[in-house]
Each structure stands twice: as C-alpha cells, then as structure tokens.
C-alpha positions as CSV (number, residue, x, y, z in Angstrom):
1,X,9.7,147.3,51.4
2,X,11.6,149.6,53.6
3,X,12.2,147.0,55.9
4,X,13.6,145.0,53.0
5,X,16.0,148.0,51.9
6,X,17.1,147.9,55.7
7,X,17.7,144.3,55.7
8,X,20.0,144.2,52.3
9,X,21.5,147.1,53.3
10,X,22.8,145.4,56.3
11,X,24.0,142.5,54.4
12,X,26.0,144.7,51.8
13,X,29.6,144.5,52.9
14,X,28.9,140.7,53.0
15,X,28.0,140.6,49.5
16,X,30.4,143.3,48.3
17,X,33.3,141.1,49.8
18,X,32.2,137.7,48.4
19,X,31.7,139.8,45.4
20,X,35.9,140.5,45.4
21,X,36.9,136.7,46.1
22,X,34.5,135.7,43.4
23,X,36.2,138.4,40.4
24,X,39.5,138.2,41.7
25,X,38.9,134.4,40.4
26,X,40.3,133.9,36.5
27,X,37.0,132.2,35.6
28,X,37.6,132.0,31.5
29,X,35.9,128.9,30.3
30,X,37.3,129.4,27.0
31,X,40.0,126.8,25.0
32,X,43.5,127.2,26.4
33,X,42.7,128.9,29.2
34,X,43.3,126.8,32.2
35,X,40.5,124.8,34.2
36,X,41.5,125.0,37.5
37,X,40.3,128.8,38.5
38,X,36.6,127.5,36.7
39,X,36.5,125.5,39.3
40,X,37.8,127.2,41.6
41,X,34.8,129.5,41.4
42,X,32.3,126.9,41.2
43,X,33.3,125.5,44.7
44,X,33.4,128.9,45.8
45,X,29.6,129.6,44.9
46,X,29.0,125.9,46.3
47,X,30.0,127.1,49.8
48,X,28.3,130.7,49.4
49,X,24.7,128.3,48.3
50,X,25.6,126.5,51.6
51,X,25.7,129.3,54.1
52,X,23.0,130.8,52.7
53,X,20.8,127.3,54.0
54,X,20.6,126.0,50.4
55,X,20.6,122.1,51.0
56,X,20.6,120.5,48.2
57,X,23.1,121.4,45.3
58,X,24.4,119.3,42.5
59,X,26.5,119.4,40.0
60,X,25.3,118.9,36.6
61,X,28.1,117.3,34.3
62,X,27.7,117.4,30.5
63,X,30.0,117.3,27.8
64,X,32.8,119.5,26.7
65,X,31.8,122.0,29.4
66,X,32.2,123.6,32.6
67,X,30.2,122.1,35.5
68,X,26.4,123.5,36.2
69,X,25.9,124.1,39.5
70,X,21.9,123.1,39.9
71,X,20.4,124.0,43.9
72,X,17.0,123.9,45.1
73,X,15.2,125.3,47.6
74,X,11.5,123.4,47.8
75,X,8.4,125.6,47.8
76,X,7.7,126.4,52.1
77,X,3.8,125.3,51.7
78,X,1.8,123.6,48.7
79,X,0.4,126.6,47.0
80,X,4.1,128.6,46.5
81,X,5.4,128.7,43.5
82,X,8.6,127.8,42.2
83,X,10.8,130.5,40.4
84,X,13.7,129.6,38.7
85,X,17.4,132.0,39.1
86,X,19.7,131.8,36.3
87,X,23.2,133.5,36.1
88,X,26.4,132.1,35.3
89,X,30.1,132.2,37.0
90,X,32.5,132.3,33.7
91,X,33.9,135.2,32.7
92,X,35.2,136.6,29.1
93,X,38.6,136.7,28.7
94,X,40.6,140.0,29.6
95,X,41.8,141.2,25.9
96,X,44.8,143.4,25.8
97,X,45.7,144.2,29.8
98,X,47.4,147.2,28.6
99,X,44.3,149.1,28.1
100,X,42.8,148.4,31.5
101,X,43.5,150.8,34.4
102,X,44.6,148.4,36.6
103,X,44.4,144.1,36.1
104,X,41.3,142.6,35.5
105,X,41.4,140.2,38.0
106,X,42.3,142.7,40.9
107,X,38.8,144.1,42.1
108,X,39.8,147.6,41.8
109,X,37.2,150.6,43.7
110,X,35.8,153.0,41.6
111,X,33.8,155.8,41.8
112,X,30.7,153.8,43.3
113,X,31.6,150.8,43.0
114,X,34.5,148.2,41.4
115,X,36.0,147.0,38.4
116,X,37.4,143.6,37.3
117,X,36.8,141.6,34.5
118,X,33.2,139.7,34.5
119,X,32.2,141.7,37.5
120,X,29.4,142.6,35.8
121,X,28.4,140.2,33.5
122,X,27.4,138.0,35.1
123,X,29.0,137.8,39.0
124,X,27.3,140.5,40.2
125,X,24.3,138.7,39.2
126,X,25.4,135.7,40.9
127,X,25.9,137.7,44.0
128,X,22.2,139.6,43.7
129,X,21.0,135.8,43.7
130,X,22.5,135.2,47.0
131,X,21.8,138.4,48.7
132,X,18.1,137.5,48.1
133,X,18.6,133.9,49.6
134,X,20.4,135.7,52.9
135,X,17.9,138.2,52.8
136,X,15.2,136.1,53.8
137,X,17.9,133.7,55.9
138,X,17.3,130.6,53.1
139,X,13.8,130.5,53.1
140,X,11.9,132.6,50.6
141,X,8.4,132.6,50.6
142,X,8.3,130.8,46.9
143,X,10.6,127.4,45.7
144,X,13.7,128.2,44.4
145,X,15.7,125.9,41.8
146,X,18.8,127.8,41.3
147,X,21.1,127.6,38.2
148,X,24.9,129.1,38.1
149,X,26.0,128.1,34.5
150,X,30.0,127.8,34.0
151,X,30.5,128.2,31.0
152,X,28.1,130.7,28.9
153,X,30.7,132.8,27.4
154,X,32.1,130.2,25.5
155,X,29.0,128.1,24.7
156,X,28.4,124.7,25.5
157,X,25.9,121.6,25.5
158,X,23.9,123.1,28.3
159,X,22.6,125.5,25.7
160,X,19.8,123.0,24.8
161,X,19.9,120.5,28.1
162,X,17.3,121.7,29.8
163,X,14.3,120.4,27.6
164,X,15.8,116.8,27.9
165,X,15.5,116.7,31.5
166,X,12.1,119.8,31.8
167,X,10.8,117.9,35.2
168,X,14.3,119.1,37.0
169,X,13.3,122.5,35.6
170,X,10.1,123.1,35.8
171,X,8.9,126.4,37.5
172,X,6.2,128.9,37.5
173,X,8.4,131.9,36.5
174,X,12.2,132.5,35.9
175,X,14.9,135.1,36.9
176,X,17.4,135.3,33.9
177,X,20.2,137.7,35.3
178,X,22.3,138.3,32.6
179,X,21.9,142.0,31.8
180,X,20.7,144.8,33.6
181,X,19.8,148.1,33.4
182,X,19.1,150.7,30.0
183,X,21.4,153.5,31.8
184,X,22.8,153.5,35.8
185,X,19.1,154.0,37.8
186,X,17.0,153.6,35.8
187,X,15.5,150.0,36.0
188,X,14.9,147.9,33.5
189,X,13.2,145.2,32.2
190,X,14.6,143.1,29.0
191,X,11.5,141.8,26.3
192,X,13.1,140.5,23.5
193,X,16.9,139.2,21.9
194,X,17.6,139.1,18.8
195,X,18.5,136.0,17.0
196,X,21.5,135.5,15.5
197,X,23.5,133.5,12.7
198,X,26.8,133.2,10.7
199,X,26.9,133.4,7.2
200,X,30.6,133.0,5.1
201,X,31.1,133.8,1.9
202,X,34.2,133.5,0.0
203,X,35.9,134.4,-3.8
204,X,38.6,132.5,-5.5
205,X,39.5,133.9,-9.1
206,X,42.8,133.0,-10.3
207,X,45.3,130.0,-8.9
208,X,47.9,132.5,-7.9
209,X,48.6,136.4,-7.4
210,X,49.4,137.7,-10.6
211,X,51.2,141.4,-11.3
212,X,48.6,144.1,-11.0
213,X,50.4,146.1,-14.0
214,X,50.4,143.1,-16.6
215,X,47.1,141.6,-15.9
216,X,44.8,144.1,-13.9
217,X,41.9,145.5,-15.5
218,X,40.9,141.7,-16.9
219,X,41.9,139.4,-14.8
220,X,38.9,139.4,-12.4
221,X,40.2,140.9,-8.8
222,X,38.7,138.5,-5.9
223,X,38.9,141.0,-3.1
224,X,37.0,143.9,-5.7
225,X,34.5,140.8,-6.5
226,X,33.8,140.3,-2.7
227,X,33.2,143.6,-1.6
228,X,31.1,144.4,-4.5
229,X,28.8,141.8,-3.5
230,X,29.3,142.9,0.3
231,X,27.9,146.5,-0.6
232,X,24.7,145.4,-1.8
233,X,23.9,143.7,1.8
234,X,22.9,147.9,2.6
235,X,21.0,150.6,1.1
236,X,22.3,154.1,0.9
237,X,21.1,154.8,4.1
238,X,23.0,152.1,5.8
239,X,19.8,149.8,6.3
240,X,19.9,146.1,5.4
241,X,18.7,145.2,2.1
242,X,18.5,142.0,2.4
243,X,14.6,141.0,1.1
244,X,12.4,139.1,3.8
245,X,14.5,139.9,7.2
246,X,11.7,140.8,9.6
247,X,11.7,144.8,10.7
248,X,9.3,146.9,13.0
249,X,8.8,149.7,15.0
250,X,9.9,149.8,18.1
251,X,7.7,151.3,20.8
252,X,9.2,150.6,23.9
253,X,12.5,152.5,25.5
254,X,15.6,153.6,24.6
255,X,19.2,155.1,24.0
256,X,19.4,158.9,23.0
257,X,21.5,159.0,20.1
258,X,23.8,161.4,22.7
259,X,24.2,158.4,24.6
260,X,24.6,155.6,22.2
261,X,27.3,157.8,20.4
262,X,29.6,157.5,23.4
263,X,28.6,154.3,24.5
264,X,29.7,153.0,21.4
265,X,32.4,155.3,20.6
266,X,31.7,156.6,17.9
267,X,34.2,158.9,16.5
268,X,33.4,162.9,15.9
269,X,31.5,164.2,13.0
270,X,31.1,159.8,11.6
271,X,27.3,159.6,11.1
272,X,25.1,156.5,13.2
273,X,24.5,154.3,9.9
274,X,20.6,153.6,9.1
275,X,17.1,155.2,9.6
276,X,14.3,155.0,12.1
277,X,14.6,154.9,15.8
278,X,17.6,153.0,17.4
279,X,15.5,150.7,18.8
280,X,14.0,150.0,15.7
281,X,18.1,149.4,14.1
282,X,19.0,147.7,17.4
283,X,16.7,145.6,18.6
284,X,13.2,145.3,16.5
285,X,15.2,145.0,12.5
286,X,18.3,143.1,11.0
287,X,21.9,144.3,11.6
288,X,24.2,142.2,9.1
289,X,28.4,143.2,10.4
290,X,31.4,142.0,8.4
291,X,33.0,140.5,11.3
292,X,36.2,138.8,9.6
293,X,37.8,139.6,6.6
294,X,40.5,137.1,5.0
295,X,42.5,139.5,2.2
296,X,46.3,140.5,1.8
297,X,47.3,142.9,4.7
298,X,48.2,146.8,3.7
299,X,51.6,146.7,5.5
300,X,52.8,143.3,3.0
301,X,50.9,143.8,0.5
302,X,52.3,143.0,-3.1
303,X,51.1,145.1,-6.6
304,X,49.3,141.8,-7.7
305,X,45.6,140.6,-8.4
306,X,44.6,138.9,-5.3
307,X,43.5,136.0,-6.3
308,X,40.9,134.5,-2.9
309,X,39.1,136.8,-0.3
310,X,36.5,135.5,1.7
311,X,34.3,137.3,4.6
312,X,32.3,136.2,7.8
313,X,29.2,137.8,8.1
314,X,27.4,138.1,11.4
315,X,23.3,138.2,11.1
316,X,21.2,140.2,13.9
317,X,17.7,139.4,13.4
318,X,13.8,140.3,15.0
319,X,12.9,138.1,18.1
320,X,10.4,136.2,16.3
321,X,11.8,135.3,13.1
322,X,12.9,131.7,12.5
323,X,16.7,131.4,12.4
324,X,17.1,129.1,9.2
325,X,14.9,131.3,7.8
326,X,16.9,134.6,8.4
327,X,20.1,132.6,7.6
328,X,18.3,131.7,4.1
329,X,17.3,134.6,3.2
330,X,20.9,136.5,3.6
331,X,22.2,132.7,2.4
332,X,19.8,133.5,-1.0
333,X,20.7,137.1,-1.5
334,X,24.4,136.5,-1.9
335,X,23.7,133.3,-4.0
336,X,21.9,135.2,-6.5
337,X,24.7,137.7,-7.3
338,X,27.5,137.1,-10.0
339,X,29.7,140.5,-8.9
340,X,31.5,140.8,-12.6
341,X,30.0,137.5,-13.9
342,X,31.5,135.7,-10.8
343,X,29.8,133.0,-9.0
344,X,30.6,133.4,-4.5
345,X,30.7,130.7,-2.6
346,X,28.2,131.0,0.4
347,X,28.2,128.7,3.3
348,X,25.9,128.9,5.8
349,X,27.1,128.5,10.1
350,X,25.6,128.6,13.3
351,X,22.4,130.3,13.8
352,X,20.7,130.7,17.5
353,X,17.1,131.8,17.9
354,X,16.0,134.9,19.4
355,X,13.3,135.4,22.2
356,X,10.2,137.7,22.8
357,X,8.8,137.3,26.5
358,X,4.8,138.0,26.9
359,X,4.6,140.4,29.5
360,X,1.2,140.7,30.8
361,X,1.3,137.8,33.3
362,X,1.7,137.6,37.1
363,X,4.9,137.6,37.3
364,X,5.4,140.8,35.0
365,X,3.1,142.5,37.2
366,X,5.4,141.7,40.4
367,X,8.3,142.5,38.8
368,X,7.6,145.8,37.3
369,X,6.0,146.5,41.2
370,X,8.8,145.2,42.5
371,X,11.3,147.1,40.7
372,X,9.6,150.0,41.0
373,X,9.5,149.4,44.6
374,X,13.6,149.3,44.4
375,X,14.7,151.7,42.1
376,X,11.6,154.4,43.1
377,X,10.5,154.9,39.3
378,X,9.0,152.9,36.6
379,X,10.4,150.2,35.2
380,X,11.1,150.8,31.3
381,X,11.1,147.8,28.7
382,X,14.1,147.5,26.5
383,X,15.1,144.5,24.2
384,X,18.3,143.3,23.1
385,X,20.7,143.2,20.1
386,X,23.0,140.0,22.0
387,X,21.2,136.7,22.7
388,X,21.4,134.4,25.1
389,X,20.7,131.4,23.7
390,X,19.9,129.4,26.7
391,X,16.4,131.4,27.4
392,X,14.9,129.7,24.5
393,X,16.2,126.2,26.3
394,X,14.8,126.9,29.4
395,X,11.7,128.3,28.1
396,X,11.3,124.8,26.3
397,X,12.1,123.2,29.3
398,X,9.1,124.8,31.1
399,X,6.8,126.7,28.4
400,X,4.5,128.2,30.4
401,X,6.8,129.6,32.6
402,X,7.1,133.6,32.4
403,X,10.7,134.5,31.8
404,X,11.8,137.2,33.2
405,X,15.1,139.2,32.0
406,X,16.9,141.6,34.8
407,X,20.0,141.9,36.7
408,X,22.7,144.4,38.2
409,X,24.6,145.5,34.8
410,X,23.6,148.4,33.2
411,X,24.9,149.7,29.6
412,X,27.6,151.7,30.5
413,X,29.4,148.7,32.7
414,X,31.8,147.6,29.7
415,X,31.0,144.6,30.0
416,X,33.2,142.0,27.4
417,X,35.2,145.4,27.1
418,X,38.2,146.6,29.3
419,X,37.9,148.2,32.6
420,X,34.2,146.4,33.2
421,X,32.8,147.8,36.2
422,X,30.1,147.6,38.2
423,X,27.7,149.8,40.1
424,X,27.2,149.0,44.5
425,X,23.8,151.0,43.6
426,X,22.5,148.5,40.9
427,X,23.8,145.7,43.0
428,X,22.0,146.8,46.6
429,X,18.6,148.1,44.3
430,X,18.6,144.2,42.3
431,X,18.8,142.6,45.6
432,X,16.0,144.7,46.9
433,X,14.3,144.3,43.6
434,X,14.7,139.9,43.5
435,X,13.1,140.0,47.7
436,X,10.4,142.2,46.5
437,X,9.7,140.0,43.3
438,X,9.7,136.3,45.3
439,X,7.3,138.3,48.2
440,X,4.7,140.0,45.7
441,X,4.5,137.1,43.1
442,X,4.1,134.6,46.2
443,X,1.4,136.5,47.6
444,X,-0.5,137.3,44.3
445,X,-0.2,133.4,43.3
446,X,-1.7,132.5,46.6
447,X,-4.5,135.0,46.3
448,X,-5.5,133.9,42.7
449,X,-5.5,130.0,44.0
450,X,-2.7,129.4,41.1
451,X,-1.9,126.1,40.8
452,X,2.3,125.3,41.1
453,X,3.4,123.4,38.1
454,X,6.6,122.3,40.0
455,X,7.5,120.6,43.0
C-alpha cells in the first residue's frame, strides 16, 4: 500500500489539472442550457480514457439525453473479475452567481483544495476513476467496464437502460462514485438511499376571490383548507404521521446534531424537527417536505378569500419500502380528509425506489480493507436521504453483483449549493482507496476460485 500512496501521489498534479479543464467546462444537462459544453466534456473524458490505455469506448446514445460514455477494459487472465465504475460528467446548474465567492466555472484554490460548480459531485469522481486506471498504467489486475453518465442531474432514459441490455453490464461488483465521505477524513461507506416520490395536492373553493370583510368567516378559505390538511402530515413532535411509512432504528454512523446544525444551516435557538437519532429521521424513516406552494404572494396580496391553493409534496422513504406503496399511503392519508367538509384533490407523480446494499460479501470486505488502507481508520457505514436512482438499474442489470457506494465528496463539499468545493485529500485518499479495492478483491476472488460472471 505504501507503494501505491507513492505512486498516486506522483500522479497528483496530473489529475489535479485534468481536474481544472474538466470543471472549468459548463456541463448543465438541464433544458435551456446549451449542449455544446456537455459535449464538450464528454470528448474531453474520451481522450483522458484514451491516455490512460482504455481501448475500447463507446458512446451509448438513448433518447432525450446526454451521451453515455461506456469503456471497457477486459479482465488480464480468466479468473479476474470484472468491476463496474460509475460516475457521471454533468453538473447542476450554478443558481444565483452572486452568492459564490468567485464564478462557478472558474476552478478557484481553496484552503486544500478547489472550488467550482460540480467539482465535487460528481468530477472529482470521474477523476479518482482515472487516477486508478494511470495508477496501474491501464491495466488493473481485474476487468474494468467503465460508465461516465452525462446527464444524471437532470434525469434521463438511462435511468432504467441497463437491465435491457444486462450482458453489456454484467460484472462481479460495482464502484458507484457519486458521494463520498460522512465528514472530511473520515472514510465512508454508503448502505442504503432512500426512495423517493411526488405527491400534489390541490384546493379549489370558490370561482373567484371574493372580499375577505363581506364573505370571510363562511365562504370556505382554500389556502386555510390546504394547510389544515398539510398539518396533519406531522405529529407535535415534527415526525411524520402518515400510517404505514416504514421507520427503524438506525445503528450505523452519523452526524452530531453540532454538525448537522451548521451543515444545514439551521438558524440560532430554531429546534431540529422530530425525535430519535438523525439517522433514524434521515436516513432509516419518512421525511415528507412541502416543496412548492401555489397561493397569493404577501407583497400583492388582496383582502379577499383565496379561492385555489395547491402544494407539492416531496416523500423520503426507508430503502426497502416499495415506492407505489409509500406514494399510496401519503396518496390515502390526504384522500381521507375533508379539512372543513372539503374534499382535496390528490394526484400522485413520480416515485423512484430506494436501495439497501448487503454488505457482507467479498467485495465489502476489500473495500472496507481498502479504505482503511487509504484513509488509516475504519471505514464507517452511513446511508442516504438523496437517491440515485440508477443503482437500482444497474443492480437489475447484474443482481448479484455487490454494489458498492464511495467517492471523493464528503458532506461539507456543498455540493448542488454555491461555492461547491472539493478536498485534494479525499481526492489523493479515493484514488489510493479504488487501486487498493481492484488489488485486494482480485486477489481474494482468485484465492476463493470465484467464478467471473462477466467477460
């Protein structure tokens, strides 16, 4: 391992550059955004796979999306097995500039290391990828099929490609590097994602406005009827009190409520809403947020009865738990309620599932060695309140693959937030980390005569 610490720290100010070209590239995949710098960055990564001694690349065109850039390296003897590497190349838009410290497209230094939009999440990532593949000069001692996804931010098709064509990616285990690290240093190892879905329910009461000081007080308020039924959605606690929305303890790591106080920004003296451990509220139970709100604005508002309010509702749910079934039951809790006698409108949107990895295979036990090996401290396991719905298409694609969930962000990076940054430390150690991993999963497959499902 020492000698593989020495050998990416050589090729550090190689990745750190090709880290600059690649963020100083616009890569938003979203609508109105233009094409060209998506592109742009997928030729870029195209040459980087090249001169790393990846032969064979392609370009997977689907749909309504950004080009997948799909590369394989084939296994160097019959008894290696293959290991998949996901990250993607798109980036989130910037927001408002104005609250950035300098633009998010200039790779700026900071303390440590540098900050640009989608630094981060996910091109550092990308980057770890490579400096792997340089590390050992293009030919790991395991198969590589390489995936560099253009267009995850937004969401596309290739969401649920890859069990319609599993033989292209089949593999024995997978890298998905799109997250990182509980705090800076201390490695980490993702187990679960929530699930999520949409949920919107709307009000409509009278045909028009109509004055608040002739007809309030009995002509039935939309707005008061909608947020009536939105307060029974908690408890007085601030847990969700929606009936049948799976919740359990949570025993593995986690935030301090120091720490997830300023990583969320939570103001002075406002309380963290719910009980039990903030795992348990992030990760292992529901969250249900009022993401959008459609009612008259303060600033214009007239003395009337408002007469149609309607909400979106954005449903967090445990790992396991079947989407539609979540979506139901938040679907049938504000179906049964007649706020003031009045009936709500409920329509139910998208819904992606969540993911819970088994983690006492072969390839857990190299990675937790490995990252050990890299960081110099024991891996912790943490889960996720964001999804990524993909995982569950790749684990379709080759079920008895072990996924694997790790990368070079950590929590404090800002990532989809201004002034993302990212740390040379998490970079160097995931690099270090993804050599150790191919070495010590390559070696223990061999040893246990394990026989390679892809080829």
């Amino acid at each position: 391992m020492e000698d593989w610490a020495a050998r990416v720290d050589a090729l550090m100010d190689g990745l750190r550059g090709d880290l600059v070209r690649l963020a100083a590239i616009p890569s938003v995949a979203f609508p109105g955004f233009p094409r060209e710098p998506v592109i742009e960055a997928h030729d870029l990564l195209v040459g980087l796979l090249r001169g790393a001694g990846v032969e064979h690349i392609e370009r997977i065109e689907l749909p309504d999306t950004a080009p997948v850039i799909f590369a394989e390296v084939p296994p160097p003897t019959p008894d290696a097995p293959t290991v998949l590497l996901y990250s993607h190349y798109d980036v989130q838009p910037p927001g408002d500039e104005g609250l950035w410290h300098s633009p998010p497209f200039e790779p700026t230094p900071v303390e440590g290391g540098l900050r640009a939009r989608g630094i981060a999440d996910d091109k550092s990532n990308v980057i770890a990828h490579l400096g792997m593949l340089r590390a050992y000069e293009g030919r790991p001692p395991v198969g590589l099929k390489i995936v560099f996804e253009g267009q995850e931010e937004y969401g596309s098709p290739f969401d649920t490609y890859p069990p319609t064509d599993a033989e292209r990616f089949a593999c024995d285990a997978m890298v998905i590097a799109d997250l990182g690290n509980l705090r800076p240093g201390t490695p980490t190892l993702t187990t679960g994602l929530r699930g999520a879905a949409e949920v919107v329910v709307e009000v409509r009461t009278l045909e028009e406005p109509r004055h608040s000081g002739e007809f309030g007080g009995a002509a039935p308020d939309a707005l008061l009827v909608l947020v009536k039924a939105l307060a029974t959605l908690h408890d007085v606690h601030g847990d969700v009190a929606v009936a049948g929305l799976r919740r359990e303890e949570w025993d593995g790591a986690g935030y301090t409520e120091e720490e997830f106080r300023e990583l969320a920004g939570v103001r002075d003296g406002v309380p963290l809403t719910g009980s039990g451990s903030l795992g348990e509220r992030l990760w292992s139970g529901p969250a249900i947020t009022v993401v959008g709100l459609d009612a008259p604005g303060v600033e214009h508002a007239a003395s009337a009865v408002v007469p149609y309010a309607r909400a979106k509702l954005n449903l967090r749910f445990h790992p396991r738990q079947d989407p539609r079934e979540a979506q139901a039951r938040l679907v049938g809790h504000l179906g049964s309620l007649r706020p003031f006698g009045v009936a709500l409108t409920v329509t139910a949107g998208d819904t992606g599932p969540g993911y819970e990895a088994a983690t006492g295979g072969p390839a857990y036990r190299a990675a937790r060695a490995a990252l050990k090996e890299a960081w110099g401290a024991e891996p912790s396991y943490v889960a996720t309140g964001g999804s990524i719905p993909l995982v569950n298409g790749l684990a379709r694609a080759a079920p008895g693959a072990e996924v694997l969930l790790f990368g070079a962000q950590d929590s404090l990076c800002n990532l989809h937030a201004p002034n993302e940054r990212v740390l040379f430390s998490e970079l160097r150690n995931t690099v270090v980390a993804m050599c150790a991993f191919v070495e010590t999963y390559a070696a223990d497959f061999r040893s246990r005569g394990g026989t390679a499902t892809a080829r």
